[in-house]
GUTOR-519279 format. One record per residue: residue number from 0; residue in one letter; z, y, x of N, C-alpha, C in turn. Coordinates in nm, 4 decimals. Each point is the difference from the previous one (the first is absolute). Layout:
REM residues N
+-----+---+----------+----------+----------+----------+----------+----------+----------+----------+----------+
!   k ! r !       nZ !       nY !       nX !      caZ !      caY !      caX !       cZ !       cY !       cX !
+-----+---+----------+----------+----------+----------+----------+----------+----------+----------+----------+
! NUM ! A !        Z !        Y !        X !        Z !        Y !        X !        Z !        Y !        X !
...
+-----+---+----------+----------+----------+----------+----------+----------+----------+----------+----------+
This chain:
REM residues 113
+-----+---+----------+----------+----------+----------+----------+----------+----------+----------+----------+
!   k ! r !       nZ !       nY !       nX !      caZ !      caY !      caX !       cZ !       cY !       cX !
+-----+---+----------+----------+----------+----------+----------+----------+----------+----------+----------+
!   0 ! X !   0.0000 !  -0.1183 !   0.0835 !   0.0000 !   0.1183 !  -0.0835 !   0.0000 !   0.1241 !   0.0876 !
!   1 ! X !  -0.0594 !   0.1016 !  -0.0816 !  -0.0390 !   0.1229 !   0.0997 !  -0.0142 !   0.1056 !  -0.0397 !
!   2 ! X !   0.0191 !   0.0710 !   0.0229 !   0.0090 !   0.1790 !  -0.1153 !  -0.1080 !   0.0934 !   0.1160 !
!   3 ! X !  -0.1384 !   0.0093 !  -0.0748 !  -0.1166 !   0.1103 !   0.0291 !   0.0122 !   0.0977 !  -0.0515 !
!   4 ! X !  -0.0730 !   0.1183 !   0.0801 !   0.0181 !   0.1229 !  -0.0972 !  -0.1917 !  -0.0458 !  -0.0687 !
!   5 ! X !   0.0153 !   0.0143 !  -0.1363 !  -0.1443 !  -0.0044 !  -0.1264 !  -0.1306 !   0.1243 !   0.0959 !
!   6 ! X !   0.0510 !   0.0752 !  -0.0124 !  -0.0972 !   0.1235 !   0.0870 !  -0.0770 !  -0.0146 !   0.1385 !
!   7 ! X !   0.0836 !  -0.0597 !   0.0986 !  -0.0046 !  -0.0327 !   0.1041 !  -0.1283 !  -0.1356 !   0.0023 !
!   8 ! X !   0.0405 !  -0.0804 !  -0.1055 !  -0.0885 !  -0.1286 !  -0.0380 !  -0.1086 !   0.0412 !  -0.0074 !
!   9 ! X !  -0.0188 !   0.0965 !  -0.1343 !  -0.0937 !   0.0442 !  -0.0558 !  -0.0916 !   0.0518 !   0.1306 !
!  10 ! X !   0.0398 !   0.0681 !   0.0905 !  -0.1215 !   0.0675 !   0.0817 !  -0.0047 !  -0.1115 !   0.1070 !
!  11 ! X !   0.0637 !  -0.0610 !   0.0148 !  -0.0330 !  -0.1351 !   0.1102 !  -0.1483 !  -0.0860 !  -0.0759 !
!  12 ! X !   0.0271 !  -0.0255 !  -0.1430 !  -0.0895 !  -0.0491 !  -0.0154 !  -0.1385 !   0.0817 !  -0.0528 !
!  13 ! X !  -0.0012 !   0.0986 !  -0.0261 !  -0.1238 !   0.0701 !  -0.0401 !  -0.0619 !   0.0017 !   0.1464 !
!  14 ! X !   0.0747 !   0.0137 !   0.1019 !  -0.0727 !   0.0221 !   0.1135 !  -0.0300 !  -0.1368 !   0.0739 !
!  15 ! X !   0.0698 !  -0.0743 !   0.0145 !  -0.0641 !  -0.1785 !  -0.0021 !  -0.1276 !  -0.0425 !  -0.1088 !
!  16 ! X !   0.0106 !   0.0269 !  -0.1272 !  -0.0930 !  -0.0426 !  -0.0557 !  -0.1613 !   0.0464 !   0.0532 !
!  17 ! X !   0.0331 !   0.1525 !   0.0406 !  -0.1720 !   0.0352 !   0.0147 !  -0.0679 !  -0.0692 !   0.1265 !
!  18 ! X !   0.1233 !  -0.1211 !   0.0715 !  -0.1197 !  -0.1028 !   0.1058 !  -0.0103 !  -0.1518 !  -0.1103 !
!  19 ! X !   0.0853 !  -0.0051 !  -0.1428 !  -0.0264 !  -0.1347 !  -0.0718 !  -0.1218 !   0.0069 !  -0.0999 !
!  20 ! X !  -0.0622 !   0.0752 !  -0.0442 !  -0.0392 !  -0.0159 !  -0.0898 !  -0.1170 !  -0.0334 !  -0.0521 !
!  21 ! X !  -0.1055 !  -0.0402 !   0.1086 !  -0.0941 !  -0.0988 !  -0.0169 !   0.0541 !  -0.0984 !   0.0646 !
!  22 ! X !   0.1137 !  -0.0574 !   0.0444 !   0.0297 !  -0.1061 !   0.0262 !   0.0823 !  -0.1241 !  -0.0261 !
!  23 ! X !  -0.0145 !  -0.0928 !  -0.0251 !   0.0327 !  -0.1227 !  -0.0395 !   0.1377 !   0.0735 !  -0.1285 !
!  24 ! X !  -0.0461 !  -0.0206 !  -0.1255 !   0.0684 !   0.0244 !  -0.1058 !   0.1112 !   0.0970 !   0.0125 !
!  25 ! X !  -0.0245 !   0.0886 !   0.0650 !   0.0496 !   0.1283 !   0.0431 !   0.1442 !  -0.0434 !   0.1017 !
!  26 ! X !  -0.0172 !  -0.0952 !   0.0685 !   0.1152 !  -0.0434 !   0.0538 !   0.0568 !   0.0942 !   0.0759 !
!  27 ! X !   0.1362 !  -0.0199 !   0.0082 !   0.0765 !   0.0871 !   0.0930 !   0.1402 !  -0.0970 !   0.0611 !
!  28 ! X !   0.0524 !  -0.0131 !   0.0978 !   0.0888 !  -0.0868 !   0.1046 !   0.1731 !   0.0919 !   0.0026 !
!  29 ! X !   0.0880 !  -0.0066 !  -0.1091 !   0.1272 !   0.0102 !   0.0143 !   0.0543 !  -0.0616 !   0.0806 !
!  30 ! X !   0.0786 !   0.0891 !   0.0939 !   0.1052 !  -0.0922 !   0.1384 !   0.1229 !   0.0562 !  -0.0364 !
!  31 ! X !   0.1201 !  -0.0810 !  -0.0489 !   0.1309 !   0.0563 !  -0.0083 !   0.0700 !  -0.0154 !   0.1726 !
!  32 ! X !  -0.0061 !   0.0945 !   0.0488 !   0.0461 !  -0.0168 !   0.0927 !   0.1664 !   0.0280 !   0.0349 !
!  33 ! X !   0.0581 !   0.0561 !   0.1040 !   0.1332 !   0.0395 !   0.0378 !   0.0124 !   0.1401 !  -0.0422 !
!  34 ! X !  -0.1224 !   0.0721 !   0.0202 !   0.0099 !   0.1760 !  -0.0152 !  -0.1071 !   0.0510 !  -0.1213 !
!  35 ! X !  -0.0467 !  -0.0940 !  -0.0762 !  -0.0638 !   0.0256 !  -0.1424 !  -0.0833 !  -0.0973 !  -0.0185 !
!  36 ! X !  -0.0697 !   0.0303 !  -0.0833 !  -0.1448 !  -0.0421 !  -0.0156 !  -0.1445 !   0.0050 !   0.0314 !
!  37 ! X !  -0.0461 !  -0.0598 !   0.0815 !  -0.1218 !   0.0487 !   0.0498 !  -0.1278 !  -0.0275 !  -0.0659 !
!  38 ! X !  -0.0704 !   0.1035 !  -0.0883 !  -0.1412 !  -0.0625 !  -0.0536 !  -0.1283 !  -0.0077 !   0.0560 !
!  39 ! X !  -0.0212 !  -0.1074 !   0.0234 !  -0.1344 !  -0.0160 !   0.0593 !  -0.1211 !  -0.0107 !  -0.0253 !
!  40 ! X !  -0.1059 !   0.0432 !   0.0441 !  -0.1470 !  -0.0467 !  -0.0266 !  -0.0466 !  -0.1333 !   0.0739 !
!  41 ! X !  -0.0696 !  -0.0453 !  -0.1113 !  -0.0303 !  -0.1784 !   0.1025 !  -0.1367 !   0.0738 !   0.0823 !
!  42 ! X !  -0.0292 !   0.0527 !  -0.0752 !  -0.1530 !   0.0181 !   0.0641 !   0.0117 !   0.1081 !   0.1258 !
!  43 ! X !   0.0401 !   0.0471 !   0.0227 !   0.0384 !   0.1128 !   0.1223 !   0.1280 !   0.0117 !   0.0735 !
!  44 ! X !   0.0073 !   0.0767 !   0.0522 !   0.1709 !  -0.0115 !   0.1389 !   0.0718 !   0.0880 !  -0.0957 !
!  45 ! X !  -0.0010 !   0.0736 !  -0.1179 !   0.0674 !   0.1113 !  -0.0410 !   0.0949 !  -0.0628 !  -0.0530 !
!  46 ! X !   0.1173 !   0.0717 !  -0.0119 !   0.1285 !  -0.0421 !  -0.0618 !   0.0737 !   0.1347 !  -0.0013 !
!  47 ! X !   0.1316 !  -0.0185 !  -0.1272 !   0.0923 !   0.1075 !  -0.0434 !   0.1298 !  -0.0870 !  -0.0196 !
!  48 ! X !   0.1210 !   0.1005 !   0.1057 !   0.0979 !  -0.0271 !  -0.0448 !   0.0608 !   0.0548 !  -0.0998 !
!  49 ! X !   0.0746 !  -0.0657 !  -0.0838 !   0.1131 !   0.0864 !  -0.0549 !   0.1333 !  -0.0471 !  -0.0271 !
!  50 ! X !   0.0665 !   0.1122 !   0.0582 !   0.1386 !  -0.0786 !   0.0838 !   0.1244 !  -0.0023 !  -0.1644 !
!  51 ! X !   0.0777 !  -0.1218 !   0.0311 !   0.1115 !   0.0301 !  -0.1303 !   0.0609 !   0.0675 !   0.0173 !
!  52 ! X !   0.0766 !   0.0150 !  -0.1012 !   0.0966 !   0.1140 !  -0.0646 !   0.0976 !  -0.0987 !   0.0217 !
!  53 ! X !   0.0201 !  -0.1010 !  -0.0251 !   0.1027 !  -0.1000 !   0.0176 !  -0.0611 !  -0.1454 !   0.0416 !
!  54 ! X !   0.0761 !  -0.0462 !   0.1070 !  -0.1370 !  -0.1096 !   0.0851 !   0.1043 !  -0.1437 !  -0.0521 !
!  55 ! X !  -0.0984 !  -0.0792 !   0.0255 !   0.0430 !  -0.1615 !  -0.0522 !   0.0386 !  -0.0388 !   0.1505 !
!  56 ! X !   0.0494 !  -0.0908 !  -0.0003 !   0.0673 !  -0.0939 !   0.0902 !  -0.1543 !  -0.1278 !  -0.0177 !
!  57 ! X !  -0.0478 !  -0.0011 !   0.1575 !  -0.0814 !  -0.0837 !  -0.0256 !  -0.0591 !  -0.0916 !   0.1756 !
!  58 ! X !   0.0202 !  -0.1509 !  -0.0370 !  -0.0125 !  -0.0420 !   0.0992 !  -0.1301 !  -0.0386 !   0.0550 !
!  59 ! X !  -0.0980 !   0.0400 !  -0.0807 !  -0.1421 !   0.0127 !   0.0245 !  -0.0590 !   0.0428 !  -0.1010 !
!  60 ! X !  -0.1531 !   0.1309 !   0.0872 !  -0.0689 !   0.0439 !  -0.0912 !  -0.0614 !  -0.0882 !  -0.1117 !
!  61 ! X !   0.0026 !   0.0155 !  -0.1599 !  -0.0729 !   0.0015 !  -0.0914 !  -0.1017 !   0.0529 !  -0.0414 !
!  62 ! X !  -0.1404 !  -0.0617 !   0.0333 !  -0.1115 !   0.0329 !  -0.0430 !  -0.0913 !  -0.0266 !  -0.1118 !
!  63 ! X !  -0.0388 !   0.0386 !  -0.0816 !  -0.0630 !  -0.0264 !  -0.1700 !  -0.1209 !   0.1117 !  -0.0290 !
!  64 ! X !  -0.1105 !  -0.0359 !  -0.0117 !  -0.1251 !   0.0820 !  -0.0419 !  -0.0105 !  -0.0372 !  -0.1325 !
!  65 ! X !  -0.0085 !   0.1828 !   0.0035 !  -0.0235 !   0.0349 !  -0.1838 !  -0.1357 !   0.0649 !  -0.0125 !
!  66 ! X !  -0.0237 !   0.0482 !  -0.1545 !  -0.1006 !   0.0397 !   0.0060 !   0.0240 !   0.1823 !  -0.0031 !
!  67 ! X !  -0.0450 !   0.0488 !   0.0396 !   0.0075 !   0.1852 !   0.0970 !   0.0279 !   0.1038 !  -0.1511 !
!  68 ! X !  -0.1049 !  -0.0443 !  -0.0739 !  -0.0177 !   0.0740 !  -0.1636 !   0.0972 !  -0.0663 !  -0.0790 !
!  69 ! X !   0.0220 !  -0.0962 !  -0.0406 !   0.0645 !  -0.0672 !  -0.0429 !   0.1883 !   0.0725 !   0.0342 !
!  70 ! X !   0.0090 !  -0.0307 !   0.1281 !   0.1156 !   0.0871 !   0.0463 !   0.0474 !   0.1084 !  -0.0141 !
!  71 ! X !  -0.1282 !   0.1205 !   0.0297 !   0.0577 !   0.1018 !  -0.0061 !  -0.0403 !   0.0230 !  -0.1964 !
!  72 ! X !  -0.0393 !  -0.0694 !  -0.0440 !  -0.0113 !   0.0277 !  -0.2027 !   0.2023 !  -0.0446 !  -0.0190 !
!  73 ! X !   0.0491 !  -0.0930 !   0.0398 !   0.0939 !  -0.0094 !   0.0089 !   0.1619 !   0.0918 !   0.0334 !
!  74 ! X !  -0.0213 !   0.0555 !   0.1413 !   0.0722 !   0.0548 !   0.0418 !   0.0433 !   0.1492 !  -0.0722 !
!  75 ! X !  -0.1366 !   0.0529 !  -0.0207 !  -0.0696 !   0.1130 !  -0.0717 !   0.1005 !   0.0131 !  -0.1409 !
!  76 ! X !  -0.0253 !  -0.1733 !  -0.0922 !   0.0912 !   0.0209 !  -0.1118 !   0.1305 !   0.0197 !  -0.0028 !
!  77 ! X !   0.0504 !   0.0066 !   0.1183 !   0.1532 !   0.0198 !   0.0181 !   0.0866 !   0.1113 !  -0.0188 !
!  78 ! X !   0.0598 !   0.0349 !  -0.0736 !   0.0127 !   0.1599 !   0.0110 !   0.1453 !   0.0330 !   0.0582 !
!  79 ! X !   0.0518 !  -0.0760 !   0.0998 !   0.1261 !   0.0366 !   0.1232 !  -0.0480 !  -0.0133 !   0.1546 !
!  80 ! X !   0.0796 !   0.0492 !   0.0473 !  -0.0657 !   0.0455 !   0.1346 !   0.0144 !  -0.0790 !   0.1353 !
!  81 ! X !   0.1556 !  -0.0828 !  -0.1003 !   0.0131 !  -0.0925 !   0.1609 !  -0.0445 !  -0.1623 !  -0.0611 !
!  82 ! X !  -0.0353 !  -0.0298 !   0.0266 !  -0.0229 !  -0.1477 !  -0.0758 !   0.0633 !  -0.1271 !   0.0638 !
!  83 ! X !   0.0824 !  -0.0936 !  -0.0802 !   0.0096 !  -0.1387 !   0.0850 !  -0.0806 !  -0.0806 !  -0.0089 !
!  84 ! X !   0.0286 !  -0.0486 !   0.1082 !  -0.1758 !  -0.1021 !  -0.0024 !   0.0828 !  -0.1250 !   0.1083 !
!  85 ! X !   0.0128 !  -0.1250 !  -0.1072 !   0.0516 !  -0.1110 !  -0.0154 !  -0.1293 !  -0.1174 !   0.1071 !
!  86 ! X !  -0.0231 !  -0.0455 !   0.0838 !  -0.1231 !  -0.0590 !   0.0406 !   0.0747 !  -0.1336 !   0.0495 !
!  87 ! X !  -0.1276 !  -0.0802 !  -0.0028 !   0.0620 !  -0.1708 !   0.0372 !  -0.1551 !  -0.0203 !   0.0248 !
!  88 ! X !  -0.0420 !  -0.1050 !   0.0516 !  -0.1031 !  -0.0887 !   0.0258 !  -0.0259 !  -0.1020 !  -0.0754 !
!  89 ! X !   0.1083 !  -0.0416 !  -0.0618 !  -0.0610 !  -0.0922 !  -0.1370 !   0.0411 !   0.0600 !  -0.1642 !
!  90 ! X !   0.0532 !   0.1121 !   0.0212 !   0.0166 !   0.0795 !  -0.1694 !  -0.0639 !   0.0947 !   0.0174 !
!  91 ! X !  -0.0614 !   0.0370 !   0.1207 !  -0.1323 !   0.1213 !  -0.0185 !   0.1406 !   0.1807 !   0.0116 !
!  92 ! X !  -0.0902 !   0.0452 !  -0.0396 !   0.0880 !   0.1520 !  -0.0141 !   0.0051 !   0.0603 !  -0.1094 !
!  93 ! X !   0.1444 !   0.0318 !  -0.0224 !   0.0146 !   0.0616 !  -0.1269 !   0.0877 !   0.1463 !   0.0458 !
!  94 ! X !  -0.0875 !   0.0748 !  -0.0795 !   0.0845 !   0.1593 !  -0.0254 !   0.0455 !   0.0547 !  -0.1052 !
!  95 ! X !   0.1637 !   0.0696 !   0.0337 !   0.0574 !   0.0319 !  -0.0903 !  -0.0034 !   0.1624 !  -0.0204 !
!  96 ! X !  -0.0700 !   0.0582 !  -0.0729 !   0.0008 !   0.1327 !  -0.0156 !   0.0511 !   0.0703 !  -0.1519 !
!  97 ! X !   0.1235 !   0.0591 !   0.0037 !   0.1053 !   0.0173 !  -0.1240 !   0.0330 !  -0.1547 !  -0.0568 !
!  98 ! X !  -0.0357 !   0.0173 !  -0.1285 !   0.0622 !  -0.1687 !  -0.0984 !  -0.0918 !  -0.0428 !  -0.0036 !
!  99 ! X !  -0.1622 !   0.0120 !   0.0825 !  -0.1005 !  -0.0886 !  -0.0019 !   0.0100 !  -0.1084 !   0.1220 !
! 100 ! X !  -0.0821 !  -0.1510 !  -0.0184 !  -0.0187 !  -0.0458 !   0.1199 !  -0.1110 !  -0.0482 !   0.0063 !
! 101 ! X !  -0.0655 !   0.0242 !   0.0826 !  -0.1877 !  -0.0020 !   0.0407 !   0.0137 !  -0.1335 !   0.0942 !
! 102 ! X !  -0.0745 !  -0.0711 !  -0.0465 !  -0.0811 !  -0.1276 !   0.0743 !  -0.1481 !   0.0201 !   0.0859 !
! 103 ! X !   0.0368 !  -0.0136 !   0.1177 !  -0.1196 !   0.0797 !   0.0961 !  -0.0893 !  -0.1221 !   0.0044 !
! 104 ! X !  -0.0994 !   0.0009 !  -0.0242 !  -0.0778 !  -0.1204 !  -0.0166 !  -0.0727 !  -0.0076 !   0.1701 !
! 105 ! X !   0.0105 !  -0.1189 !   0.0418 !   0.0037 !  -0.0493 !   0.1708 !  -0.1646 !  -0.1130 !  -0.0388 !
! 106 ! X !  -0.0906 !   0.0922 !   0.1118 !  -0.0940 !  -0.0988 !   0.0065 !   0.0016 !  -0.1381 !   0.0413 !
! 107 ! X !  -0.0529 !  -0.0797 !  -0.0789 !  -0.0146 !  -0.1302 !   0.0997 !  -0.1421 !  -0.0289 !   0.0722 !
! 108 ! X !  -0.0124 !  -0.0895 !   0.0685 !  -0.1022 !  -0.0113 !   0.0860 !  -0.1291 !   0.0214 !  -0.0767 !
! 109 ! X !   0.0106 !  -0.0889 !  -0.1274 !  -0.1471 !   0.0548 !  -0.0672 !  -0.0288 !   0.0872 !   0.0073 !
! 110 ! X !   0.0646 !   0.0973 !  -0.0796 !  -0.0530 !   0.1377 !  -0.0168 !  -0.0197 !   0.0843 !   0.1537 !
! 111 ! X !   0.0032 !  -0.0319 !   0.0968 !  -0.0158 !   0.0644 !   0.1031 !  -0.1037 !  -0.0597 !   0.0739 !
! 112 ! X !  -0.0719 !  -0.0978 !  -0.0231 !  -0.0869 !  -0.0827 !   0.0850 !  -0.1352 !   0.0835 !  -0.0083 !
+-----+---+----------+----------+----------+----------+----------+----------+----------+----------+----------+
């Protein structure tokens, strides 16, 4: 578990997306790391950190590709500023923003091939 600032997200990914978006189902490469989250482009070297507001205890990075639009249509609906964002490797990622909780939908290999 991990507390982002929503804003901070938001421009990490508008500015990651403009290397996804003719590419493979708009993929984009989440790394929960020690000092945030890092979003990546598969298709190019570019990447954005964005560091927590409150960091998880974690004994190795967690990595999960989502889809870029998909994400930020998501994040976008949130209307608080720090968000928790719950992540696992086999329950996928879920965010809690006010009394809502958003199910981040995690590509699987199909959709990325």
């Amino acid at each position: 578990t991990c507390t982002i600032n929503r804003t901070q997200l938001l421009g990490a990914i508008d500015r990651i997306g403009l290397f996804t978006e003719s590419y493979q189902s708009n993929k984009i490469i989440l790394v929960f790391g020690d000092n945030g989250i890092t979003l990546k482009s598969p298709s190019t070297d570019s990447a954005e950190l964005v560091n927590y507001t409150s960091a998880p205890t974690l004994s190795n990075e967690v990595v999960m590709d989502l889809d870029c639009k998909l994400l930020k249509e998501e994040i976008t609906a949130c209307d608080v500023e720090d968000l928790q964002v719950y992540f696992d490797v086999e329950a996928g990622i879920q965010v809690i923003c006010g009394n809502s909780k958003l199910m981040l939908s995690v590509l699987g290999e199909d959709e990325v091939a």
